[in-house]
Structure formats: C-alpha cells, structure tokens
Residue frames relative to the residue before (quaternion, step in Angstrom):
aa qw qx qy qz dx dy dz
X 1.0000 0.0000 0.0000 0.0000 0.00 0.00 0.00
X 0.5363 -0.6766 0.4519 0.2242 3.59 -0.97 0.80
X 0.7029 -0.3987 0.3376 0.4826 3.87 -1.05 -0.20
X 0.8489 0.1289 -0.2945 0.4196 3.57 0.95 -0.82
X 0.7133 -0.4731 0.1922 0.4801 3.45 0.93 1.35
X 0.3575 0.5532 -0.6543 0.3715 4.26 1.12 0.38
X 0.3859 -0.6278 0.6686 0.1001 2.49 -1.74 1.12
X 0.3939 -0.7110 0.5238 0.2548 4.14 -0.44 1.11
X 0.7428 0.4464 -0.2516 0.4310 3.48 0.95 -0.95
X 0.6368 0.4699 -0.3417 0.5069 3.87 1.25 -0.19
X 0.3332 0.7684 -0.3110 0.4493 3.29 1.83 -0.20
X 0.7488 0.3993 0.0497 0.5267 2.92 0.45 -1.71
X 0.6241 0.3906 -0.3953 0.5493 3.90 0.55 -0.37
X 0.6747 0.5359 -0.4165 0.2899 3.67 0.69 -0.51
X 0.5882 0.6227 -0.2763 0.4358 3.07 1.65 -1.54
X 0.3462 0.7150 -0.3491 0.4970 3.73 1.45 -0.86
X 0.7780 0.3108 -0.2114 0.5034 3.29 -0.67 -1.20
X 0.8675 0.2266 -0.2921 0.3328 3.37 -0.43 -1.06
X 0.5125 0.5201 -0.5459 0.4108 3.66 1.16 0.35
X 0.6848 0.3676 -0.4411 0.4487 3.84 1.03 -0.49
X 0.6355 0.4814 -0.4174 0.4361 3.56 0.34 -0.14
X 0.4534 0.4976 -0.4727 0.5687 3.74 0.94 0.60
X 0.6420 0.6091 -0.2344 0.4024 3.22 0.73 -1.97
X 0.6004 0.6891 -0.2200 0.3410 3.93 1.18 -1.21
X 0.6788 0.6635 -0.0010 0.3146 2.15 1.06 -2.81
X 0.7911 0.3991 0.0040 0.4636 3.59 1.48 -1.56
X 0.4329 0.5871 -0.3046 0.6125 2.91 2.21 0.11
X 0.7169 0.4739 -0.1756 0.4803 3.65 0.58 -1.07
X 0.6477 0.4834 -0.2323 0.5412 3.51 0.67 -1.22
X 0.3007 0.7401 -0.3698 0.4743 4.22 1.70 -0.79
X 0.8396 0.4964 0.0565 0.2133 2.03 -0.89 -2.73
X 0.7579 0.3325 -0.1886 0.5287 3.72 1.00 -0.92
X 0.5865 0.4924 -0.4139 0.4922 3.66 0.79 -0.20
X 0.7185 0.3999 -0.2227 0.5236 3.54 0.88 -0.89
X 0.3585 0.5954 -0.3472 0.6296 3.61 1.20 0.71
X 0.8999 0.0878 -0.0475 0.4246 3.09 0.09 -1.26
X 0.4974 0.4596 -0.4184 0.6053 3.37 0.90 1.16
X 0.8127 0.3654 -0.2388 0.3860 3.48 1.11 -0.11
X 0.5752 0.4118 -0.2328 0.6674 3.02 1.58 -0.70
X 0.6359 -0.6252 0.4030 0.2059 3.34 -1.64 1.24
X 0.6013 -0.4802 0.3977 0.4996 4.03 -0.60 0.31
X 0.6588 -0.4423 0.5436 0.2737 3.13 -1.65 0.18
X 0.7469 0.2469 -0.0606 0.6144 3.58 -0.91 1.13
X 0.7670 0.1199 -0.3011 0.5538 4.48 0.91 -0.15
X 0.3056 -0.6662 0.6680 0.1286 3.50 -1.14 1.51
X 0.0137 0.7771 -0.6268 -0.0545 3.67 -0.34 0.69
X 0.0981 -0.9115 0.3978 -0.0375 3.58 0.08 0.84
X 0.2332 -0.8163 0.5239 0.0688 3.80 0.89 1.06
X 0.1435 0.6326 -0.7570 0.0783 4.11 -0.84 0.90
X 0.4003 -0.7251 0.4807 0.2881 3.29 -1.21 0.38
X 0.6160 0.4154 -0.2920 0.6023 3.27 1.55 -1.10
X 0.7334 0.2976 -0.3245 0.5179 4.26 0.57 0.28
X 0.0578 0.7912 -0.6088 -0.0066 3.29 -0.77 0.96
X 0.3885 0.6180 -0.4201 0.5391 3.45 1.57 0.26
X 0.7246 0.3610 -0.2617 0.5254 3.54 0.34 -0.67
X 0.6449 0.3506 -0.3489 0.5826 3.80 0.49 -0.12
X 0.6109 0.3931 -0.4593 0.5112 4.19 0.77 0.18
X 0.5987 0.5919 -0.2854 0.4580 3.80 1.39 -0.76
X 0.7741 0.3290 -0.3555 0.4076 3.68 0.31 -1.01
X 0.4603 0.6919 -0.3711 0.4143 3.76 1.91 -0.89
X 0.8870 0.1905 -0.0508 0.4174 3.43 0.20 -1.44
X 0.4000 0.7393 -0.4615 0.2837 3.78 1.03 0.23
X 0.6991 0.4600 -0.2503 0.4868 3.67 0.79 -1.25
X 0.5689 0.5356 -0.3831 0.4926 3.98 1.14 -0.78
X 0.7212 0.4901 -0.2280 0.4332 3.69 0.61 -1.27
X 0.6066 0.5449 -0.2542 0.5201 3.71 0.92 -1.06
X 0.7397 0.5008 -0.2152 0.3946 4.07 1.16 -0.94
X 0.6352 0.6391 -0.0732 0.4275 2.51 1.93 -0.95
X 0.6259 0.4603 -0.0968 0.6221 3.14 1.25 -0.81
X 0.5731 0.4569 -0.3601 0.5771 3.78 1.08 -0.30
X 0.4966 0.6680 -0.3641 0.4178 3.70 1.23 -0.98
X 0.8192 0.1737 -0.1173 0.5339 3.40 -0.14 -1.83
X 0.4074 0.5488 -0.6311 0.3669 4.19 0.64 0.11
X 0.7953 0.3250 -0.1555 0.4875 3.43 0.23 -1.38
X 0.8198 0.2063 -0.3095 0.4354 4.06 0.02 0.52
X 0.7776 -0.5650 0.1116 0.2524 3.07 0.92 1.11
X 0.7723 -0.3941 0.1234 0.4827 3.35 1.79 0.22
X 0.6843 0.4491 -0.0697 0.5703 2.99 2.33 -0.15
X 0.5237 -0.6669 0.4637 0.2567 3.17 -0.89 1.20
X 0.7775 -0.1453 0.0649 0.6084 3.49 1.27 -1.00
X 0.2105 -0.8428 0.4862 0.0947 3.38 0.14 1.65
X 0.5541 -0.6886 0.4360 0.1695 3.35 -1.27 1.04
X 0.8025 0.1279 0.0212 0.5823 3.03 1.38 -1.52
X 0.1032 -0.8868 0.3862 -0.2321 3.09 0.49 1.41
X 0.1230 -0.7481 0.6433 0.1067 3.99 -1.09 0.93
X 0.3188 -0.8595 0.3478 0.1966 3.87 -0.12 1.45
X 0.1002 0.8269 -0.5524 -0.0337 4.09 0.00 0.87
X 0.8558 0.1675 -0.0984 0.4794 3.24 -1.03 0.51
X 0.5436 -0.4015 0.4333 0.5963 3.71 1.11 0.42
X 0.7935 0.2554 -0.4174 0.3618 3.95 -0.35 0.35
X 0.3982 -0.5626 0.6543 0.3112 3.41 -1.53 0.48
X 0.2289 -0.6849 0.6917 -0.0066 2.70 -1.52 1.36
X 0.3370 -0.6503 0.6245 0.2712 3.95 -0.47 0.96
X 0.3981 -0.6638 0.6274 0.0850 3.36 -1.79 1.26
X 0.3358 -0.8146 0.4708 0.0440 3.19 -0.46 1.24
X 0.7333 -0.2156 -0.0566 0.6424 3.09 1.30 -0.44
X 0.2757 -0.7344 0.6194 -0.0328 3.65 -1.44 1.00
X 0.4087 0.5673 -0.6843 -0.2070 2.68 -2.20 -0.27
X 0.5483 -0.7084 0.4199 0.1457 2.96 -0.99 0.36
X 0.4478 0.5983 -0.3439 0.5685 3.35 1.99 0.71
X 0.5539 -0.5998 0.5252 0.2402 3.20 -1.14 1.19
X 0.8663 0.0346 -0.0787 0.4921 3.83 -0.81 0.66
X 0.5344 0.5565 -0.3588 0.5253 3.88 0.89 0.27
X 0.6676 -0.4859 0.5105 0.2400 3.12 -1.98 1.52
X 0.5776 -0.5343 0.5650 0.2484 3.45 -1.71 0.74
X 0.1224 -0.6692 0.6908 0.2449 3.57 -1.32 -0.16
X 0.7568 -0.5120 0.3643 0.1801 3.16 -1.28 0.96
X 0.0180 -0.8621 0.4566 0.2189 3.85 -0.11 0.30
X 0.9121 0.0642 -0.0963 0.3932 3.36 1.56 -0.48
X 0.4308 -0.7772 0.3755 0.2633 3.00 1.15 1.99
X 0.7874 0.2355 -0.0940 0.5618 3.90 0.07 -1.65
X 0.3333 -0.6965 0.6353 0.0112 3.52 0.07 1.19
X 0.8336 0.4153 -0.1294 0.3405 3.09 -0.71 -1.76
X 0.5804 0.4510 -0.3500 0.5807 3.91 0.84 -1.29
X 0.8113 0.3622 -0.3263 0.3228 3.82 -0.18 -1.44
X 0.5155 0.5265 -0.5212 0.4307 3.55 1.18 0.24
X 0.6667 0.5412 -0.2859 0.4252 3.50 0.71 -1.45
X 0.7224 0.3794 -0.3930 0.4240 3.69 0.65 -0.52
X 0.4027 0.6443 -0.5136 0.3986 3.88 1.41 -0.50
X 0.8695 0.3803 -0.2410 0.2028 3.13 -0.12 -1.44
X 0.6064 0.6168 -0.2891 0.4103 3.03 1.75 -1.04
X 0.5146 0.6635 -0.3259 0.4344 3.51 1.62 -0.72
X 0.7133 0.3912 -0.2276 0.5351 3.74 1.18 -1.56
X 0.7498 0.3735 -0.4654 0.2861 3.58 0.02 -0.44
X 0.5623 0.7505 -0.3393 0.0741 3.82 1.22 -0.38
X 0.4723 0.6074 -0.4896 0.4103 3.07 1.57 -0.30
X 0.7481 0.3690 -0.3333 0.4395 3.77 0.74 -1.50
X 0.6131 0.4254 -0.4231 0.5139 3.80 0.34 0.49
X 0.4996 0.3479 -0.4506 0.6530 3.31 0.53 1.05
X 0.9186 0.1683 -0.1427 0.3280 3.42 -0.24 -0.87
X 0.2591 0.6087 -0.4756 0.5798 2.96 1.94 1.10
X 0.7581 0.3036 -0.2267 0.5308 3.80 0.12 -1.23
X 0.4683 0.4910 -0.5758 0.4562 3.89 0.73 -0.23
X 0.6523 0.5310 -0.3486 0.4135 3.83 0.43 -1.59
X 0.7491 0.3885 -0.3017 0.4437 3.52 0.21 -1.49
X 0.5004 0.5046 -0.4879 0.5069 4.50 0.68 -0.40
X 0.7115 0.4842 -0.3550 0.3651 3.70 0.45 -1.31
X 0.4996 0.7765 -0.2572 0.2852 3.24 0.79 -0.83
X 0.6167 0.5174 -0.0681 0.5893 3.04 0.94 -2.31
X 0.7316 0.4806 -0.3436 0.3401 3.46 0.21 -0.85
X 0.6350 0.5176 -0.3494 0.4547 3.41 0.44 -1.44
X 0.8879 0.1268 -0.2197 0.3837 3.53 0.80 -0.36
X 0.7753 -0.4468 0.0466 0.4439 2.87 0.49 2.02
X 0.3959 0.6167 -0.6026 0.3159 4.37 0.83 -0.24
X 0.0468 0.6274 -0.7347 -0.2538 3.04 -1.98 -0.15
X 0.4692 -0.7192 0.5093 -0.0566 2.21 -1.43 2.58
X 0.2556 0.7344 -0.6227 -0.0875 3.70 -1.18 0.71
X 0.3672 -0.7991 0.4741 -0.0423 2.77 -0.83 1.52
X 0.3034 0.7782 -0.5429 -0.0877 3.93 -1.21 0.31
X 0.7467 -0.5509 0.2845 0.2408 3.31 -1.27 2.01
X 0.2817 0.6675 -0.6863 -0.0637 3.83 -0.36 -0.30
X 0.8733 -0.2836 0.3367 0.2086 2.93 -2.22 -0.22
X 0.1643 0.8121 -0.5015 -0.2492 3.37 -0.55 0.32
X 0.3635 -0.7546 0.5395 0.0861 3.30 -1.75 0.11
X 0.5158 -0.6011 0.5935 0.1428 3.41 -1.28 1.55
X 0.1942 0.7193 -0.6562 -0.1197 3.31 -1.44 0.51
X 0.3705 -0.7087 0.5776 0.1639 3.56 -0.94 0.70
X 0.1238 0.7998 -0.5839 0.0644 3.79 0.24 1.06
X 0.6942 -0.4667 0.3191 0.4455 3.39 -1.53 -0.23
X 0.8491 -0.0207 -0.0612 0.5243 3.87 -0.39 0.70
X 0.6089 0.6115 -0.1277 0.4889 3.10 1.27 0.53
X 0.0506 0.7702 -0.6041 -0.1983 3.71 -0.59 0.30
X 0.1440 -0.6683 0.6979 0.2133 4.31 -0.91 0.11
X 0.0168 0.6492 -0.7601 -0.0221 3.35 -1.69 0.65
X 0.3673 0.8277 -0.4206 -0.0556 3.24 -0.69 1.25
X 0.5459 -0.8085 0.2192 -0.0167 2.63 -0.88 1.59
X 0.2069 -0.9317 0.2813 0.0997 3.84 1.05 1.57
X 0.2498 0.7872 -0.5005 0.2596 3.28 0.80 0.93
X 0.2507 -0.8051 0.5127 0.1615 3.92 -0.47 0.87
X 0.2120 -0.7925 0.5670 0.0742 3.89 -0.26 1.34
X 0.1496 0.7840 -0.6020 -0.0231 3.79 -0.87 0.72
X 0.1395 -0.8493 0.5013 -0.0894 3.28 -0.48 1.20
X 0.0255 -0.8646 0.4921 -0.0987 3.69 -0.08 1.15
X 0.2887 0.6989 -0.6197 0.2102 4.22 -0.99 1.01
X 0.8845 -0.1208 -0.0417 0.4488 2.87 -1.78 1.34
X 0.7431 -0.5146 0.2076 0.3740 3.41 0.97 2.01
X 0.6443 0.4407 -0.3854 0.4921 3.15 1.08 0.74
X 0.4800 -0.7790 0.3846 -0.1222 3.55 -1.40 1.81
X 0.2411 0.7973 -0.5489 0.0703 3.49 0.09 0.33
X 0.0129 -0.8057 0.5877 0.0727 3.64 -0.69 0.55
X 0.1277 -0.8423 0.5102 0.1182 3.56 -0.70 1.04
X 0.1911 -0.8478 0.4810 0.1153 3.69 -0.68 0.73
X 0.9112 0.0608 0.0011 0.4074 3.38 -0.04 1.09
X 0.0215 -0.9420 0.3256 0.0788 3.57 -0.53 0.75
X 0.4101 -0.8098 0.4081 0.0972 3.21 -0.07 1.07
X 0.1158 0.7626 -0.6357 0.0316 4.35 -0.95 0.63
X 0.1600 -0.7926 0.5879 -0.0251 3.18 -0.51 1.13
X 0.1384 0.8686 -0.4744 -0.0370 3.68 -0.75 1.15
X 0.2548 -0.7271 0.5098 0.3827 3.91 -0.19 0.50
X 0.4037 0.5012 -0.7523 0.1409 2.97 -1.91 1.30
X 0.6522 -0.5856 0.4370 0.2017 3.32 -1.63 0.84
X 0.7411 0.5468 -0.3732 0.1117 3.38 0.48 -0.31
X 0.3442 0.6971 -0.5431 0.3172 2.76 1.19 1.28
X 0.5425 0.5739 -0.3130 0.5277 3.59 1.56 -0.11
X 0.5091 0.6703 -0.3196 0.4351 3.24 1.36 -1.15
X 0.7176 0.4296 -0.2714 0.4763 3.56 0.16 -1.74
X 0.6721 0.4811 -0.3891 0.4067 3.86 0.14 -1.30
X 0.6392 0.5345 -0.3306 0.4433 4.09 0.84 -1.20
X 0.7617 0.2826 -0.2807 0.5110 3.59 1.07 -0.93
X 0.6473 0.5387 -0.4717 0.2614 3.36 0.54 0.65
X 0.4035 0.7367 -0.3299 0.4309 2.78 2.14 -0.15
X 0.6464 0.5893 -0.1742 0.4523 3.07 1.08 -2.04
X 0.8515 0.2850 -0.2335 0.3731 4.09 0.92 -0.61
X 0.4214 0.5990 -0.4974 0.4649 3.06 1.77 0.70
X 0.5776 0.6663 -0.2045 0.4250 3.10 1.11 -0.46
X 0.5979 0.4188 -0.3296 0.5987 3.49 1.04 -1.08
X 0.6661 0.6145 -0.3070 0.2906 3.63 0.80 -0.94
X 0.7247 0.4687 -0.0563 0.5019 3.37 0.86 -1.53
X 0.8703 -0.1111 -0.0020 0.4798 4.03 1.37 -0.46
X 0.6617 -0.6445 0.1308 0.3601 2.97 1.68 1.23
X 0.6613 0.1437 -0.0785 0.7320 3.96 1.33 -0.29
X 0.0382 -0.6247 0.7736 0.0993 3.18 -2.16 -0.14
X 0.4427 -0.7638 0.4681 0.0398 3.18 -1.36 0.97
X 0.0707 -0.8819 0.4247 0.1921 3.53 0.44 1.38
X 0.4475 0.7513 -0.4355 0.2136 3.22 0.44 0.77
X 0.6125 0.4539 -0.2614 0.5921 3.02 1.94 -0.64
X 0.4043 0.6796 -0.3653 0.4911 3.39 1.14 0.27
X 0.6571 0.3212 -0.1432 0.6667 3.59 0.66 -1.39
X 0.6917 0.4085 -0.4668 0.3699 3.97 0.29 0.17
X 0.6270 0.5724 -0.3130 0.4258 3.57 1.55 -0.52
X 0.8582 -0.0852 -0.0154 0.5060 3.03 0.98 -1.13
X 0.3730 -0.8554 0.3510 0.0766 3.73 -0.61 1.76
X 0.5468 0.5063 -0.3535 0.5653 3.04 1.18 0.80
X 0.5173 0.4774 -0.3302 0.6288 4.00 1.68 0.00
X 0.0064 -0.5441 0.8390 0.0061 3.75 -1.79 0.59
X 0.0511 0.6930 -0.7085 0.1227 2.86 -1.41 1.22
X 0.2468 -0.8638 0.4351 -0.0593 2.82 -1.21 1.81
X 0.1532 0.8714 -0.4569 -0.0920 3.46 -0.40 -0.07
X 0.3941 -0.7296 0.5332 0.1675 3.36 -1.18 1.47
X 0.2119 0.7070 -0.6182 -0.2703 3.61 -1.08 -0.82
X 0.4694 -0.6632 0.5733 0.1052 2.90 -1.45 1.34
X 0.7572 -0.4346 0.3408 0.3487 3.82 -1.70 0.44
X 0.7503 0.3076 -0.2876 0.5096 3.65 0.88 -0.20
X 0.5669 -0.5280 0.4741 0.4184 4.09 1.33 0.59
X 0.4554 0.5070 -0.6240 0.3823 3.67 0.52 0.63
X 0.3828 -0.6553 0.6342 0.1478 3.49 -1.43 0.80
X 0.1572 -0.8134 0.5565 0.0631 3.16 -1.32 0.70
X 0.1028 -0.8805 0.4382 0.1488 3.71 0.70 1.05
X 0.2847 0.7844 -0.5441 -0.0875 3.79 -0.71 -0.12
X 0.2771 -0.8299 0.4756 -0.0910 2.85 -0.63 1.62
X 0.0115 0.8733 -0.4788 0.0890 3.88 0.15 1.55
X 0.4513 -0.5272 0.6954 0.1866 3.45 -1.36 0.97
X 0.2923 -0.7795 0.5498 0.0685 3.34 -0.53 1.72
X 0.7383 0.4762 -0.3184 0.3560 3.45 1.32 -0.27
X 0.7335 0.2582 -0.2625 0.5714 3.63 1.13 -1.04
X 0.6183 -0.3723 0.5038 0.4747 4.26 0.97 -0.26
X 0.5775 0.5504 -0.5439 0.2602 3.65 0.37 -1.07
X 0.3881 -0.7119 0.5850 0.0194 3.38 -1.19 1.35
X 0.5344 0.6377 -0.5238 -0.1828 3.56 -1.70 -0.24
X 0.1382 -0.7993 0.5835 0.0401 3.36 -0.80 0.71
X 0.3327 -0.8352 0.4359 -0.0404 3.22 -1.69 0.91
X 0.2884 -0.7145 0.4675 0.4334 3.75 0.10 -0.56
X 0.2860 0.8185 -0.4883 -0.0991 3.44 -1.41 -0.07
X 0.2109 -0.7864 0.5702 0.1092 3.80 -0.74 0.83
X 0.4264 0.6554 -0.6081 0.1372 3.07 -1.13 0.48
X 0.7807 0.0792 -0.0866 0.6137 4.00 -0.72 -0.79
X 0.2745 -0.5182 0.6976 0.4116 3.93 -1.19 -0.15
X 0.5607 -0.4659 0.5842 0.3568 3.60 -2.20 0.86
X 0.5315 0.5795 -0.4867 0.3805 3.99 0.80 -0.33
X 0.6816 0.2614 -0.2389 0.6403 3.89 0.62 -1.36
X 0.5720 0.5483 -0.4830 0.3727 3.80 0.18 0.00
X 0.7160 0.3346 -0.2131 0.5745 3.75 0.75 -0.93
C-alpha cells in the first residue's frame, strides 16, 4: 500500500473489470450487427424450402405487391402521377380534366384497368429480380447447381383478387437429382378490381355530363360507399370503398360543377 493507503493491487482489479466489460461491450455490439444482417427485416418472413421455391418467391414479394397496390389505390392509378390534385398530403392522378371554365372533362385513362396492371408490374420489378437473385443464392450456399432464366412478368387485375405472374424458369440440380420449376404465381385478395371498373363508370360520367351521383352507385352495389369531395377550384374527389375488406380507391376530376350539373 502506498503513503495515502491506494492499494496498487485494487488498482489493477479495477482496470480488470473494466477491461472485461469493454471485452462484453464488443461482444454484444458483435452479436447484434451479425443479427441484423442475418435475420430478415422486420415485418419480411423470408422463408428458404428447398422442395418450395414458390413459397420463398411469395413471402419475398408479397409485402412489395400489397404496398404497391395500396400506392396506385390511393393516387389514382399511379405510382407517380404527373398531373395530380394534392389531398391529404397525396397526389391523386386526375382522371379526367379540363382546364376550361364551364366545359366537359376529357378522359385521362381510357384503359384504366391495363394502366394500373402495368404500374405495378413496372414497380415491383426491381424486387422480383432480387427476389429470384436471393432465392438462386440460396440453392447455392447449399451446394445445388442453380440454372436459372428471367422471363416476363405480369399484373392481373381479377375479380377480388390480384395475380402476379412471374415467368422465370428455376432449375435446381444435387447428388443427380433435378427439379425444374416453371413459373411463379402470387395471389392477393383485394377488390380493386371492382373498384377501378365503378370508377370508370363514375368518369364516363364526369365526361359525358360533367358530375355523377354517388348515390346511385351505393344503390347498385351494397357493399361499395362512394364519396365525393369538391374542393375550391371544382376538382372532385371520388373515393370509392369496399365496405367489407377497406379496399379503397380514389381519383381526381374536373369538369362541369355538381352546381350547373343539378
């Protein structure tokens, strides 16, 4: 012990401790980066079967496709509308316009339904690639040899229903054993394939006599609310909801005011 009673050797037991509690500190801080590079994001089940590679293209590309489709439900049919009336903080894509004072709208997207199906198919392609890139890697790491070829994919807009499928041909080959997979198929439930067809009704209408009345809408079909806002400059806000699953969509549209309309 020293003159003012430090003890060199409790000195040292302290320095101890706090060198393992670094030593911990760099273990933990490890341990959790390598965690979170291995384990999938929050909210994505990426589930790897060898004998299912449909179900590892499904759990990959559901949550992108499901966001997507909320995307163009709520802005009028567009991933990123050009010409656009802004509610609630979102651009909503104007289905039909002009930009004359007392004069009929003009249509903006005759083929509704197709220009939706090709939006989405446009947004999800990057993660459909780098889904099947993920699902080839896969095979590998555990020894397969993986030949793979890209195809096309496609959007369908069915009743209650969306299809994405996704033509990509999967061969997969170990200890002289073959599997070949042809095509891939995602099936998701939402309405807005009824949606789109109701709002095209609703913008032939704006087209042909300047307004539409969503009331005769909710008398056709009792499972549909249709709303409709109008803002300070005679834009129209349609939103058109599936009272049972929520499925939303809503559009813009100028053209006659509901004042000279009624």
């Amino acid at each position: 012990m020293n003159k003012k009673g430090f003890s060199t050797d409790s000195f040292k037991n302290k320095n101890a401790q706090v060198t393992i509690f670094i030593i911990i500190a760099i273990i933990i801080v490890g341990l959790a980066v390598l965690l979170y590079f291995l384990i999938p994001k929050a909210g994505v089940k990426v589930v790897f079967d060898e004998k299912n590679p449909q179900g590892f293209i499904q759990s990959c590309m559901e949550d992108k496709l499901e966001e997507t489709i909320e995307k163009v439900s709520l802005q009028g049919g567009s991933v990123n509308p050009e010409f656009y009336f802004t509610y609630n903080n979102i651009p909503i894509d104007y289905l039909c316009y002009t930009n004359q004072n007392n004069s009929l709208c003009v249509i903006q997207q005759p083929i509704l339904k197709q220009h939706i199906e090709n939006e989405i198919k446009d947004e999800i392609e990057a993660d459909v690639t780098g889904c099947f890139n993920s699902l080839k890697e896969s095979y590998e790491r555990r020894n397969y040899n993986v030949q793979m070829e890209p195809g096309a994919s496609v959007v369908e807009l069915l009743p209650n229903r969306v299809v994405a499928n996704f033509n990509y041909v999967l061969s997969v080959s170990k200890s002289g054993q073959t599997s070949r997979h042809d095509s891939f198929r995602l099936v998701l439930n939402n309405n807005i394939y009824e949606l789109t067809g109701i709002a095209m009704s609703i913008i032939n209408w704006e087209a042909s006599y300047g307004d539409a009345d969503p009331r005769i809408y909710m008398a056709l079909y009792s499972d549909i609310e249709v709303g409709k806002n109008i803002m300070g400059d005679n834009t129209k806000i349609y939103i058109i909801t599936d009272r049972n699953s929520g499925d939303k969509f809503q559009f813009a549209s100028k053209s006659l005011s509901s004042e000279e309309w009624y």
